[in-house]
N, C-alpha and C positions, 0 to 999 in steps of 0.2 A: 476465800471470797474472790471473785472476778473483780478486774479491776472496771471501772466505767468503758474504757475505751476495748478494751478487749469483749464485753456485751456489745459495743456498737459495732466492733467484727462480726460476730455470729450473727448482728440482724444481718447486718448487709449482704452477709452468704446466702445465694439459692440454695435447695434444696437441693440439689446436689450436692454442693458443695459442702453442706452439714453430713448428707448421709456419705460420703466419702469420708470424711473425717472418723465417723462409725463405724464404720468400716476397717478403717486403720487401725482405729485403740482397741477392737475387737479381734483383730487381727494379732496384735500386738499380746492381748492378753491372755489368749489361745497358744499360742509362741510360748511367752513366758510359764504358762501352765504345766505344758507338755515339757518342759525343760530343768522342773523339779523332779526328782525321785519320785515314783508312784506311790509308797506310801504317803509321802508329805501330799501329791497331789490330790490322794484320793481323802486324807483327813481333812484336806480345804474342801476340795468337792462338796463332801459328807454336812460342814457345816452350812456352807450356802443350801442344802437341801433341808436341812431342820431349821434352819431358819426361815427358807420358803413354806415347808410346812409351817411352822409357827403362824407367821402372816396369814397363811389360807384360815387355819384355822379361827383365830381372833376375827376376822372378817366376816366369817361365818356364826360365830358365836353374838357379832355386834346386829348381823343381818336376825337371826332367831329372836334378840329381843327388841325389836325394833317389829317385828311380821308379828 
């Protein structure tokens, strides 16, 4: 959990200054990726993708009974 004054930092930041920081932790976490073994990389890869499928799915299933 964020501390109070550390959210009153991110208001205070423009949008620059947010997407800069996005930039970095993405930067940051593309680095660290590519700097595992390719199998380790690519069995993390693998789970972020069935897990995005999951989520599409479920979303899609809540939207058909809901239409």
């Amino acid at each position: 959990m964020l501390s109070p004054e550390r959210i009153q930092a991110y208001r205070r930041m423009s949008p620059e200054e947010r997407w800069r920081q996005v930039e970095e932790l993405m930067t940051l976490a593309w680095r660290t990726l590519r700097a595992l073994p390719r199998e380790e990389r690519e069995r993390r890869l693998a789970v972020v993708r069935a897990e995005h499928e999951a989520s599409d799915a479920a979303l899609l299933a809540h939207l058909r009974e809901r239409g």
